[in-house]
mmCIF file as Biopython writes it, N, C-alpha, C and O atoms, coordinates in Angstrom:
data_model
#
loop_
_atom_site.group_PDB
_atom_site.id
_atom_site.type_symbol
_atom_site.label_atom_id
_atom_site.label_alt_id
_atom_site.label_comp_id
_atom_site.label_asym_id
_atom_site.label_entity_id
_atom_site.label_seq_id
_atom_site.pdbx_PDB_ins_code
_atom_site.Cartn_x
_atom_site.Cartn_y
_atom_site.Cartn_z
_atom_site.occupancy
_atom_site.B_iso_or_equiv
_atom_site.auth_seq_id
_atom_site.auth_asym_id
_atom_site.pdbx_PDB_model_num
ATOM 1   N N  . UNK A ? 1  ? 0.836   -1.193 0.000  1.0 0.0 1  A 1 
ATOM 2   C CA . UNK A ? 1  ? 0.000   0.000  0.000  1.0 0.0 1  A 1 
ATOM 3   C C  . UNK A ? 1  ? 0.874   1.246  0.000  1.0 0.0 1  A 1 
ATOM 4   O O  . UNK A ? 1  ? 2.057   1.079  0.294  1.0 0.0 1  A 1 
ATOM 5   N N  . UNK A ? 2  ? 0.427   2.537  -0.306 1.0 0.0 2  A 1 
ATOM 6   C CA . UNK A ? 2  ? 0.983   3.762  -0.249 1.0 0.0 2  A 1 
ATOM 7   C C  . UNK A ? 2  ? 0.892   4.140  0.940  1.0 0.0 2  A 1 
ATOM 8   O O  . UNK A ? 2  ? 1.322   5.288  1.055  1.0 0.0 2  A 1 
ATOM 9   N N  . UNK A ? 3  ? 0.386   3.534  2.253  1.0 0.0 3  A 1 
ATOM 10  C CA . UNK A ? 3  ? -0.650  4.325  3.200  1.0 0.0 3  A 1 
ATOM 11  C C  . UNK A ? 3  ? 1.256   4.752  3.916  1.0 0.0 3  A 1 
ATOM 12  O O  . UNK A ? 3  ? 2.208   3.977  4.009  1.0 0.0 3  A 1 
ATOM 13  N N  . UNK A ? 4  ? 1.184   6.152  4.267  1.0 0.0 4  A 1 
ATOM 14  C CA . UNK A ? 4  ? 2.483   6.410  5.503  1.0 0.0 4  A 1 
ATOM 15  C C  . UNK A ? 4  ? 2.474   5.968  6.370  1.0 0.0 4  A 1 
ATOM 16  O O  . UNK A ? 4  ? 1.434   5.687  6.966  1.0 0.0 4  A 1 
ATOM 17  N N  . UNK A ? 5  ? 3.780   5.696  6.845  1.0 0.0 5  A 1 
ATOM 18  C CA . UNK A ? 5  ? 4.472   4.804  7.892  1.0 0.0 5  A 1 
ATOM 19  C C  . UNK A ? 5  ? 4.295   5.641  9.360  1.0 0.0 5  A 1 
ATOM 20  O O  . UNK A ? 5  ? 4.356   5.061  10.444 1.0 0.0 5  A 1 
ATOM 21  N N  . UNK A ? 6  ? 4.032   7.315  9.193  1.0 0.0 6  A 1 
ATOM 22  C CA . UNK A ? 6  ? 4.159   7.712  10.387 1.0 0.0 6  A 1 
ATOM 23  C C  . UNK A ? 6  ? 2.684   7.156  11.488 1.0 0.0 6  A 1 
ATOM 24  O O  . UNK A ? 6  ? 1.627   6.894  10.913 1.0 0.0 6  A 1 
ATOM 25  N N  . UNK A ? 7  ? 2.746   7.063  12.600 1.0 0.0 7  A 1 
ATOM 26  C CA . UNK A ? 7  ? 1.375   7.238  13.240 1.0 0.0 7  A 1 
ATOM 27  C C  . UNK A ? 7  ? 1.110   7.893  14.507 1.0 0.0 7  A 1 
ATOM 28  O O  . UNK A ? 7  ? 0.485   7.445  15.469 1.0 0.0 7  A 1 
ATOM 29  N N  . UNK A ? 8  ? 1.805   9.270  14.337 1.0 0.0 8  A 1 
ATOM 30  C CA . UNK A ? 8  ? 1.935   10.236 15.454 1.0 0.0 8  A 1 
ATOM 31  C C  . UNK A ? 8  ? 1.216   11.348 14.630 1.0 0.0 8  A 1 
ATOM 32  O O  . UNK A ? 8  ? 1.212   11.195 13.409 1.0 0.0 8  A 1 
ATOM 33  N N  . UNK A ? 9  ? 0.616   12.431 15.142 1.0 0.0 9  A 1 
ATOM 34  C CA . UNK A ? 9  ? 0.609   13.765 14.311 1.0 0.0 9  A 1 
ATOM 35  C C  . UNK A ? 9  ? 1.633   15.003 15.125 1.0 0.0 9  A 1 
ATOM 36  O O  . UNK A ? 9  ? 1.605   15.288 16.322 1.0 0.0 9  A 1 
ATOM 37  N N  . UNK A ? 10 ? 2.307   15.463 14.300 1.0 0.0 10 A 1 
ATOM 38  C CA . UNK A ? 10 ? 3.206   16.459 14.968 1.0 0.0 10 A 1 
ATOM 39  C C  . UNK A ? 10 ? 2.392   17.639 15.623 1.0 0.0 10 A 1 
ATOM 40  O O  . UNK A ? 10 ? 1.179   17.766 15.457 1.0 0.0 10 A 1 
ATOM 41  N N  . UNK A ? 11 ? 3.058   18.376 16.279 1.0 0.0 11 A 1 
ATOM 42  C CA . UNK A ? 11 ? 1.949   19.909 16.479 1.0 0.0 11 A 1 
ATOM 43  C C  . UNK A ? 11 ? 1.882   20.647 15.271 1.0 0.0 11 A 1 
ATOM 44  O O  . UNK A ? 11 ? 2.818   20.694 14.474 1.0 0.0 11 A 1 
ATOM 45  N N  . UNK A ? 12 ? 0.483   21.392 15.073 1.0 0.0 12 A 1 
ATOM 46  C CA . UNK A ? 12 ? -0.088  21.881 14.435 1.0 0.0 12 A 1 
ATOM 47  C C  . UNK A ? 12 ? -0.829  20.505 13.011 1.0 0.0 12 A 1 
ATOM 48  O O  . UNK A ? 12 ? -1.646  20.852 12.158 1.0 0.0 12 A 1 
ATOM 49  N N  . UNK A ? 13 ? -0.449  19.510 13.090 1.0 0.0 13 A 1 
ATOM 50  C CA . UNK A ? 13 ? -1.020  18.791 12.237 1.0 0.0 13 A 1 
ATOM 51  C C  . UNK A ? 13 ? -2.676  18.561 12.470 1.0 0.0 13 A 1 
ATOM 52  O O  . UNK A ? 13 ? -3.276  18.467 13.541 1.0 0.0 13 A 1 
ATOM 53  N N  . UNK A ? 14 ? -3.064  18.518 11.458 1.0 0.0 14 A 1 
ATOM 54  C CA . UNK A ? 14 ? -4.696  17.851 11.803 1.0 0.0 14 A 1 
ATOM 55  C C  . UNK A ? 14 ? -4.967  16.890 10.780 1.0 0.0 14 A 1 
ATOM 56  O O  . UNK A ? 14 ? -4.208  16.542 9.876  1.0 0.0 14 A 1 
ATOM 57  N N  . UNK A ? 15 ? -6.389  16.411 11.073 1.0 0.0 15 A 1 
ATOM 58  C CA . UNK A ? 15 ? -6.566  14.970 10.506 1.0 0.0 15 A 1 
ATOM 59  C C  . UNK A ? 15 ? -8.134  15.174 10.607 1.0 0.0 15 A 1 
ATOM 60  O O  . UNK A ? 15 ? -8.773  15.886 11.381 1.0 0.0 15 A 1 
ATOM 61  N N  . UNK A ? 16 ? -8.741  13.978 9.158  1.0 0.0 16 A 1 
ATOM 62  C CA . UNK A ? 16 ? -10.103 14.429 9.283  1.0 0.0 16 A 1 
ATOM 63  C C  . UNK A ? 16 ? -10.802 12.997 9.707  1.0 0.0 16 A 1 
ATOM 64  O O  . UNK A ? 16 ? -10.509 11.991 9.061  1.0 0.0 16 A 1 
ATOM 65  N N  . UNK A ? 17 ? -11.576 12.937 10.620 1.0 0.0 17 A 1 
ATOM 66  C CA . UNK A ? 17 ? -11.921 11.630 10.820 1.0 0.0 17 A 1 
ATOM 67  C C  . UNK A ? 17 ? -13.518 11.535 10.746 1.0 0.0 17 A 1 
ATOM 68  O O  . UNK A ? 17 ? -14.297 12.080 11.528 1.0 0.0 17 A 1 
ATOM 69  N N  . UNK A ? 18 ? -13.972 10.433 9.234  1.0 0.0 18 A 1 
ATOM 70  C CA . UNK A ? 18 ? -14.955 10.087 8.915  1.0 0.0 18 A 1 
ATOM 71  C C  . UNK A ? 18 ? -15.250 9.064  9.602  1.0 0.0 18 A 1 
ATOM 72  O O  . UNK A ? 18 ? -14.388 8.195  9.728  1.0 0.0 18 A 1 
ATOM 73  N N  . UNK A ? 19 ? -16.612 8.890  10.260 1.0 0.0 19 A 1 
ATOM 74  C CA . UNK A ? 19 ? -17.439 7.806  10.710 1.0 0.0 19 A 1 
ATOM 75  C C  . UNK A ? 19 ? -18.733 7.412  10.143 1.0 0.0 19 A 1 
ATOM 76  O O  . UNK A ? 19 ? -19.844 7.875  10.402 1.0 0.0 19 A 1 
ATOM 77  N N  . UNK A ? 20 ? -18.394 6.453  9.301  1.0 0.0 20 A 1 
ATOM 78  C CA . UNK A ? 20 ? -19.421 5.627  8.562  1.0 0.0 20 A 1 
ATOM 79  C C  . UNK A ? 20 ? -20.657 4.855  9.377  1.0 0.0 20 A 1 
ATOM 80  O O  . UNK A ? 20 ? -20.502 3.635  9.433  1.0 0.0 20 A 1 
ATOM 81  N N  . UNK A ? 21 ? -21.804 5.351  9.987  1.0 0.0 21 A 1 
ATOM 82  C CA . UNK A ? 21 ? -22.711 4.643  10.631 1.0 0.0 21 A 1 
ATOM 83  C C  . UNK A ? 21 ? -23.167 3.200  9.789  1.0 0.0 21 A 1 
ATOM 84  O O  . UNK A ? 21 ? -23.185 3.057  8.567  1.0 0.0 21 A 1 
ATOM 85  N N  . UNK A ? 22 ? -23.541 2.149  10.877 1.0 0.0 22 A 1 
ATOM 86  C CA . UNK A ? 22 ? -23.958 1.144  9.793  1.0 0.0 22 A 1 
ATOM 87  C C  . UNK A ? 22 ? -25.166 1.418  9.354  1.0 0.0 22 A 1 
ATOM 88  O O  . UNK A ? 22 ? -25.889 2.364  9.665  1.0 0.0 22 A 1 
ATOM 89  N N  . UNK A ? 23 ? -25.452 0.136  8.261  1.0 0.0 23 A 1 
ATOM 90  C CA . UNK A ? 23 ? -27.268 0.674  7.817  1.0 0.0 23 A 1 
ATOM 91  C C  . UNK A ? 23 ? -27.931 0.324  8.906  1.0 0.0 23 A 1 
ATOM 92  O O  . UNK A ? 23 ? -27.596 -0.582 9.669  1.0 0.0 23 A 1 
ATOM 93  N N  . UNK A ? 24 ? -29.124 1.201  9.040  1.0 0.0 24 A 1 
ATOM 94  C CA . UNK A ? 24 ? -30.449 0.351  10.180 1.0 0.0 24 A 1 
ATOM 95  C C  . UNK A ? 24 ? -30.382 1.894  10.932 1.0 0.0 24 A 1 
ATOM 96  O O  . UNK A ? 24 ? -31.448 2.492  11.083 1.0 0.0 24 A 1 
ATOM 97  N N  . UNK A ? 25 ? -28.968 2.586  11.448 1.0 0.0 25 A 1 
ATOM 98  C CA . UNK A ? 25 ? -27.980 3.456  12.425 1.0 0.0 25 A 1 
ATOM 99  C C  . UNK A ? 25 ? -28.492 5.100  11.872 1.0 0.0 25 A 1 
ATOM 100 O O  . UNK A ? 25 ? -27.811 5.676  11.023 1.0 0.0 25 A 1 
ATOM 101 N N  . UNK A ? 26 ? -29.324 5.532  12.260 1.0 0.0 26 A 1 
ATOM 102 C CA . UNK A ? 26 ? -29.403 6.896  12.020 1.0 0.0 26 A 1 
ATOM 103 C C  . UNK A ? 26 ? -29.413 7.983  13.359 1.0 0.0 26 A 1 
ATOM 104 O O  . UNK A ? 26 ? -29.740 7.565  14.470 1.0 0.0 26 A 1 
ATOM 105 N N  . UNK A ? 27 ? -29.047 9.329  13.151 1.0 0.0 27 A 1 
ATOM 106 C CA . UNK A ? 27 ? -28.917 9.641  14.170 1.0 0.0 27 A 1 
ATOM 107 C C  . UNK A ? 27 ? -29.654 11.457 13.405 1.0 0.0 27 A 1 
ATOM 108 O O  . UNK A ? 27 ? -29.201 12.297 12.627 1.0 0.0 27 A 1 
ATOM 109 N N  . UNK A ? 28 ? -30.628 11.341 14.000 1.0 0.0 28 A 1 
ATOM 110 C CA . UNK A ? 28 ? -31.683 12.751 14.043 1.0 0.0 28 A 1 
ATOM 111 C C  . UNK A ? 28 ? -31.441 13.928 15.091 1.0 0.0 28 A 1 
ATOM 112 O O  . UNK A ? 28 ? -31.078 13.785 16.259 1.0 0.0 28 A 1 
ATOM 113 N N  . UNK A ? 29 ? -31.709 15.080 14.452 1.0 0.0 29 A 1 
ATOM 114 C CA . UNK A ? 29 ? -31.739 16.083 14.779 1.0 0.0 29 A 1 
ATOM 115 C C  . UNK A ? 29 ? -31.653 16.491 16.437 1.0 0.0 29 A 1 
ATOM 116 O O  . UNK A ? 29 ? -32.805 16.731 16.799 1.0 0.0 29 A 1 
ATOM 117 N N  . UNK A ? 30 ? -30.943 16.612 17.278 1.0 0.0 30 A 1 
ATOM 118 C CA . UNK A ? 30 ? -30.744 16.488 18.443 1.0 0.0 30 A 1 
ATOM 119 C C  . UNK A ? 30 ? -30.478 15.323 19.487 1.0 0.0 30 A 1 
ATOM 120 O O  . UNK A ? 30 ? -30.864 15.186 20.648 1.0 0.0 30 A 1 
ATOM 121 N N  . UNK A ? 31 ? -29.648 14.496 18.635 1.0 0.0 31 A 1 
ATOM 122 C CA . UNK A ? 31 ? -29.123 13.015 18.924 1.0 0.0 31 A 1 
ATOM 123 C C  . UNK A ? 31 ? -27.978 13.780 19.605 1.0 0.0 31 A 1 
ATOM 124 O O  . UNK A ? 31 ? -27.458 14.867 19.357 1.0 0.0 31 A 1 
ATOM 125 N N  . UNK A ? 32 ? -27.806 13.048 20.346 1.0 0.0 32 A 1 
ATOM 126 C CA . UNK A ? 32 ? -26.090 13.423 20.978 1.0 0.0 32 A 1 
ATOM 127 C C  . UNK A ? 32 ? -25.126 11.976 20.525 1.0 0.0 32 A 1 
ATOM 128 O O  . UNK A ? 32 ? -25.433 10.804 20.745 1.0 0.0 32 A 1 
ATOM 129 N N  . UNK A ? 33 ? -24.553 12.217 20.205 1.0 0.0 33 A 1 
ATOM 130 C CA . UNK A ? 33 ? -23.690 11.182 20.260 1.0 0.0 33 A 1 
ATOM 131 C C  . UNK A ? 33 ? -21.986 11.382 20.859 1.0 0.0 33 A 1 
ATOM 132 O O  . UNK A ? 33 ? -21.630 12.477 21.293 1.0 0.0 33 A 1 
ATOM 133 N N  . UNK A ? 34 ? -21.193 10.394 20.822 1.0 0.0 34 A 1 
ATOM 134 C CA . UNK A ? 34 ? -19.783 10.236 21.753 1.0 0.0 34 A 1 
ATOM 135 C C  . UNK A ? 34 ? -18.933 9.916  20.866 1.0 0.0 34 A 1 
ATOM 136 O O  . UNK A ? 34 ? -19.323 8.985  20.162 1.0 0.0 34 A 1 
ATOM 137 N N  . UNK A ? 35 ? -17.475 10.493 20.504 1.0 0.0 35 A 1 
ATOM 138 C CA . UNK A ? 35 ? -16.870 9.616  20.228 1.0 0.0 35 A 1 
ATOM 139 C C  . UNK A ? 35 ? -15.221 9.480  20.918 1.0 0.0 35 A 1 
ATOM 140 O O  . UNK A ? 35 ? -14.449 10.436 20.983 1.0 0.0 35 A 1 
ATOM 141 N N  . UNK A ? 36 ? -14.940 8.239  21.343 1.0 0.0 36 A 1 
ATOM 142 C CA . UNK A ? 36 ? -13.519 8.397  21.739 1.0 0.0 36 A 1 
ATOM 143 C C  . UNK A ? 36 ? -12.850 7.978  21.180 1.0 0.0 36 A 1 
ATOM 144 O O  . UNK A ? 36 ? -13.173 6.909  20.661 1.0 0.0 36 A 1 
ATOM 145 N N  . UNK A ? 37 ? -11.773 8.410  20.967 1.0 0.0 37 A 1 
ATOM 146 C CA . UNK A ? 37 ? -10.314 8.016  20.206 1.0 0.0 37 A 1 
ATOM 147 C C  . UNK A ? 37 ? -9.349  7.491  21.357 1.0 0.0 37 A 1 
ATOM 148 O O  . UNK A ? 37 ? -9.285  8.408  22.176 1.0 0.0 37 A 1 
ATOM 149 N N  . UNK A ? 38 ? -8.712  6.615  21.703 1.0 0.0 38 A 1 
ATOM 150 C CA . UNK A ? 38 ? -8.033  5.761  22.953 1.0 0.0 38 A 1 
ATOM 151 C C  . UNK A ? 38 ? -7.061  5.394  22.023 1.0 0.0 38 A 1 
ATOM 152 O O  . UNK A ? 38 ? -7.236  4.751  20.988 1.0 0.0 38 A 1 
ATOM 153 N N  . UNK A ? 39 ? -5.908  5.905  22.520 1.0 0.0 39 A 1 
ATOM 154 C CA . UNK A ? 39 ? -4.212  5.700  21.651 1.0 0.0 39 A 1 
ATOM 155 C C  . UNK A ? 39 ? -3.839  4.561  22.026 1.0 0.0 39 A 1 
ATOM 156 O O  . UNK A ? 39 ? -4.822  3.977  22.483 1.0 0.0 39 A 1 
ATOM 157 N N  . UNK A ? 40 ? -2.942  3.939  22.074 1.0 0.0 40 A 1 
ATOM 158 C CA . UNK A ? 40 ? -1.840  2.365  22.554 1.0 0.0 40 A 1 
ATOM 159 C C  . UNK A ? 40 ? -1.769  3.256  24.203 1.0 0.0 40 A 1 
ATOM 160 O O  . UNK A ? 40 ? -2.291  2.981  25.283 1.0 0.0 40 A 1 
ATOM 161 N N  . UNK A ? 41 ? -1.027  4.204  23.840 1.0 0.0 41 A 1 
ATOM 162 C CA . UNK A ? 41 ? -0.719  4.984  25.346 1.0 0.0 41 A 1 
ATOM 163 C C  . UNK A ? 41 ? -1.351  5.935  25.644 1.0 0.0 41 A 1 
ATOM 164 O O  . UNK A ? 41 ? -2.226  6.148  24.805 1.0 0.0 41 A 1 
ATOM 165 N N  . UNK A ? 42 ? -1.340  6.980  26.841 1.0 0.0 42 A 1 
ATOM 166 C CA . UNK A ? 42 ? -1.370  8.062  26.829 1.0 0.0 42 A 1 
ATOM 167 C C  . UNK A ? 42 ? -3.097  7.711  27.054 1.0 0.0 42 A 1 
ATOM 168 O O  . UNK A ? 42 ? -3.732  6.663  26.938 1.0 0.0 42 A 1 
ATOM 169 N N  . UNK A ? 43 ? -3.638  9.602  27.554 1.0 0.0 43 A 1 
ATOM 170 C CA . UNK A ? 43 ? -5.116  9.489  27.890 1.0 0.0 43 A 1 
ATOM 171 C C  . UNK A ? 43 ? -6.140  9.388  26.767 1.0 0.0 43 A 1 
ATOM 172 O O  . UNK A ? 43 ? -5.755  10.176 25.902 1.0 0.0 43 A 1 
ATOM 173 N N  . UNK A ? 44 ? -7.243  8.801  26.377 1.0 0.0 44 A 1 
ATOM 174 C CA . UNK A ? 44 ? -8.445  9.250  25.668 1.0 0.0 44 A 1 
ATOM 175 C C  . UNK A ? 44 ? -8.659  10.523 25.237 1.0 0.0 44 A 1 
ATOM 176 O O  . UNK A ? 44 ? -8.136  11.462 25.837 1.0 0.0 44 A 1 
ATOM 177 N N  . UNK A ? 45 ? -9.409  10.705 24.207 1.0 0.0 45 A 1 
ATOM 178 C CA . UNK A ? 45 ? -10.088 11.895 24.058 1.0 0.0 45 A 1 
ATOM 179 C C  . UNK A ? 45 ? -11.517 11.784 23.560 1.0 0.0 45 A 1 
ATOM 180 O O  . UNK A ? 45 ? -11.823 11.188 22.527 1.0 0.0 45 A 1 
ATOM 181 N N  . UNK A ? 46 ? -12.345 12.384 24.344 1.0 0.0 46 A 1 
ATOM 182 C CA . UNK A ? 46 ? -13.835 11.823 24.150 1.0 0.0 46 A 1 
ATOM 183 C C  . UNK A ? 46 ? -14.458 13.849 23.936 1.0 0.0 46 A 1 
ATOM 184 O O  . UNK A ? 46 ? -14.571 14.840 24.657 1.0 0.0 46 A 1 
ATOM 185 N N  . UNK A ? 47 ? -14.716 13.419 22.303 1.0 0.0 47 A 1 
ATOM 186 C CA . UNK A ? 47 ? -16.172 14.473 22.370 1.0 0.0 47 A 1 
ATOM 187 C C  . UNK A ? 47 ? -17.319 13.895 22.156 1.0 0.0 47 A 1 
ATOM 188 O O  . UNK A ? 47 ? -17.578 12.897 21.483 1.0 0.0 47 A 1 
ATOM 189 N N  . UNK A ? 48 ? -17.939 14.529 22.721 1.0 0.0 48 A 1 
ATOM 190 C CA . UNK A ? 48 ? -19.587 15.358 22.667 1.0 0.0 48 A 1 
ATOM 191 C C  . UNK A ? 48 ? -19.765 16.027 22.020 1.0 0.0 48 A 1 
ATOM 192 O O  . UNK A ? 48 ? -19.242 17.141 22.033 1.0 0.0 48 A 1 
ATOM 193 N N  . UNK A ? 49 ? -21.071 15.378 20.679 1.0 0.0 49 A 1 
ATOM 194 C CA . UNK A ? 49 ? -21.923 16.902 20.414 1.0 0.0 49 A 1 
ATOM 195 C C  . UNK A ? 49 ? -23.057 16.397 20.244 1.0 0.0 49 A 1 
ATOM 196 O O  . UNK A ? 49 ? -23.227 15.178 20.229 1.0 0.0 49 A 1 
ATOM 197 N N  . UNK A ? 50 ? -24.207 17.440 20.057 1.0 0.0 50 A 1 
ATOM 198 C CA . UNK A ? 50 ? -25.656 17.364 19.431 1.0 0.0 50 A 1 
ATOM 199 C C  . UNK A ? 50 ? -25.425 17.573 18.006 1.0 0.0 50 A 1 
ATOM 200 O O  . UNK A ? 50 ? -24.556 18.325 17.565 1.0 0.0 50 A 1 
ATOM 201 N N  . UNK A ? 51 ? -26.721 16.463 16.875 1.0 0.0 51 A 1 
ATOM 202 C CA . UNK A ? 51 ? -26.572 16.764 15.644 1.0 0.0 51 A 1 
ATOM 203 C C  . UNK A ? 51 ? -27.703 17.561 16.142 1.0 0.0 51 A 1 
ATOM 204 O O  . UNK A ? 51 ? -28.625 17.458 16.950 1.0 0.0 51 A 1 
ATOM 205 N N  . UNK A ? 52 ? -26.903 18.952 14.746 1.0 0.0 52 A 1 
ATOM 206 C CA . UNK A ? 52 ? -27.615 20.209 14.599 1.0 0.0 52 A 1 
ATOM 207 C C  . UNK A ? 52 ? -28.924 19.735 14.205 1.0 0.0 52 A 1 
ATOM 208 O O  . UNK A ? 52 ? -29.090 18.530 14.014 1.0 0.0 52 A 1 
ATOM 209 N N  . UNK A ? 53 ? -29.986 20.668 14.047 1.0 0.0 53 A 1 
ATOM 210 C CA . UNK A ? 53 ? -31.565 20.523 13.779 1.0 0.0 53 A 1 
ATOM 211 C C  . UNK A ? 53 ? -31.308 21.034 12.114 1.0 0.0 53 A 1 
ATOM 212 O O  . UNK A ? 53 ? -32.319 20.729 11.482 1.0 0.0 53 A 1 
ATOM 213 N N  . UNK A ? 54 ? -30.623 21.483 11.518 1.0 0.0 54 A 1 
ATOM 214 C CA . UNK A ? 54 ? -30.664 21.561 9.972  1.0 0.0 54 A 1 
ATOM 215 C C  . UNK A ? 54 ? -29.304 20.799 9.426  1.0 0.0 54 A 1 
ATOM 216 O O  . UNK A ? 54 ? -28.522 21.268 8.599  1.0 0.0 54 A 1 
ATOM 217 N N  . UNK A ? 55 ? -29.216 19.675 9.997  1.0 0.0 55 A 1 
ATOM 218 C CA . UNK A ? 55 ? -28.127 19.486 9.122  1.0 0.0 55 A 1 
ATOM 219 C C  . UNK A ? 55 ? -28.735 18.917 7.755  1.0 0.0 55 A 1 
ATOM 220 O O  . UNK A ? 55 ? -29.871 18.450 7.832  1.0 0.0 55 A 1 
ATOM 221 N N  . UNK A ? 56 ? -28.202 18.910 6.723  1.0 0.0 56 A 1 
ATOM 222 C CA . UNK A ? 56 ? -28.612 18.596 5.510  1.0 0.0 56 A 1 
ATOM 223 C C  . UNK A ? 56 ? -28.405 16.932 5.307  1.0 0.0 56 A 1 
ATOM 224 O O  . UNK A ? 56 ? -27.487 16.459 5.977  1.0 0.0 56 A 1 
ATOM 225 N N  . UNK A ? 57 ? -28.840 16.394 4.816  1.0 0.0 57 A 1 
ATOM 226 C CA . UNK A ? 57 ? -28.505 14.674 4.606  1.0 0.0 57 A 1 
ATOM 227 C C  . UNK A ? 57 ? -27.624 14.670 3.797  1.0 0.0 57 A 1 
ATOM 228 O O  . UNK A ? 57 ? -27.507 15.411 2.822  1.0 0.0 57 A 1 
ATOM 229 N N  . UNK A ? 58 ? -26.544 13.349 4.346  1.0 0.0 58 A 1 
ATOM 230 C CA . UNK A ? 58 ? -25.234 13.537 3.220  1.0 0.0 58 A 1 
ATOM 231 C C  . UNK A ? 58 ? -24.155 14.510 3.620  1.0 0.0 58 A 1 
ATOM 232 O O  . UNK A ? 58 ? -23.164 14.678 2.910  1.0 0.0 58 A 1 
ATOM 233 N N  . UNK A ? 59 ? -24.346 15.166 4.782  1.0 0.0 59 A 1 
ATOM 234 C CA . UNK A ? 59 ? -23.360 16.312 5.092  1.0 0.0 59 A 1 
ATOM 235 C C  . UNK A ? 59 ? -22.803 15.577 6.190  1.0 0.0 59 A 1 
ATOM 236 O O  . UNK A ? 59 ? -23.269 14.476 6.483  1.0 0.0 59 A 1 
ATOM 237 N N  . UNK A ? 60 ? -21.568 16.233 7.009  1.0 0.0 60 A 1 
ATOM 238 C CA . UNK A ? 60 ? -20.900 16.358 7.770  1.0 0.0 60 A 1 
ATOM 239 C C  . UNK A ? 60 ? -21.206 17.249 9.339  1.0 0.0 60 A 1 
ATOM 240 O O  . UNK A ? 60 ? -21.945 18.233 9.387  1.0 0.0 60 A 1 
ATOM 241 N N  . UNK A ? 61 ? -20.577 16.751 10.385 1.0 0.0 61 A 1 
ATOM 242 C CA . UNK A ? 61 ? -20.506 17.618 11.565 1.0 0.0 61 A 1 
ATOM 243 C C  . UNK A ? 61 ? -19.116 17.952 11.721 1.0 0.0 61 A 1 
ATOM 244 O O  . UNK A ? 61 ? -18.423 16.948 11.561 1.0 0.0 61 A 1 
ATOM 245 N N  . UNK A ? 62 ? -18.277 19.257 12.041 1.0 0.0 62 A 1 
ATOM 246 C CA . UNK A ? 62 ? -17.470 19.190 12.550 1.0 0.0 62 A 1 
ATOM 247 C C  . UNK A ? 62 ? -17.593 19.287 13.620 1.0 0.0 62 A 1 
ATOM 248 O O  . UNK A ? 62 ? -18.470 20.008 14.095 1.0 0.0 62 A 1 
ATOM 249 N N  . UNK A ? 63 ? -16.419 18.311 14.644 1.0 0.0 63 A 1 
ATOM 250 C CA . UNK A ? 63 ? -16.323 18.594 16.119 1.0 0.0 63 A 1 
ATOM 251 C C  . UNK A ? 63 ? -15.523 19.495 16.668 1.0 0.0 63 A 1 
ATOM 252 O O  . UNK A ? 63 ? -14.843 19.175 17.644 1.0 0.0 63 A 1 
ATOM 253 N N  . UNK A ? 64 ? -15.459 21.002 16.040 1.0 0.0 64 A 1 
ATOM 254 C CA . UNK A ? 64 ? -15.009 21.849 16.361 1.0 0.0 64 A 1 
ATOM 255 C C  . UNK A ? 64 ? -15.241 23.016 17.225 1.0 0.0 64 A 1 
ATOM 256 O O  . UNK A ? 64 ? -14.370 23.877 17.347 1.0 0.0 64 A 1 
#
């Protein structure tokens, strides 16, 4: 594969992370949902958000 060998991000790097729900899995307009990212080491990082009340279908949330 091409995929890079690194698997750290330096400072200032960012990264976009898509989550594919399965079918059946929908999540409506004031769903909260969680997600954590848990490294080999080191602490978790868990956000929180509410999906917005207009998000469009087919779109994105950022957890920003």
């Amino acid at each position: 594969t091409n995929a890079p060998s690194f698997k750290v991000l330096e400072i200032g790097e960012k990264v976009i992370l898509v989550i594919y729900l399965p079918d059946g899995l929908e999540l409506k307009p004031y769903d909260r949902f969680i997600v954590e990212i848990r490294p080999l080491a080191g602490a978790p990082l868990t956000v929180e958000r509410l999906i917005p009340p207009t998000l469009p279908l087919n779109e994105f949330v950022s957890l920003i």
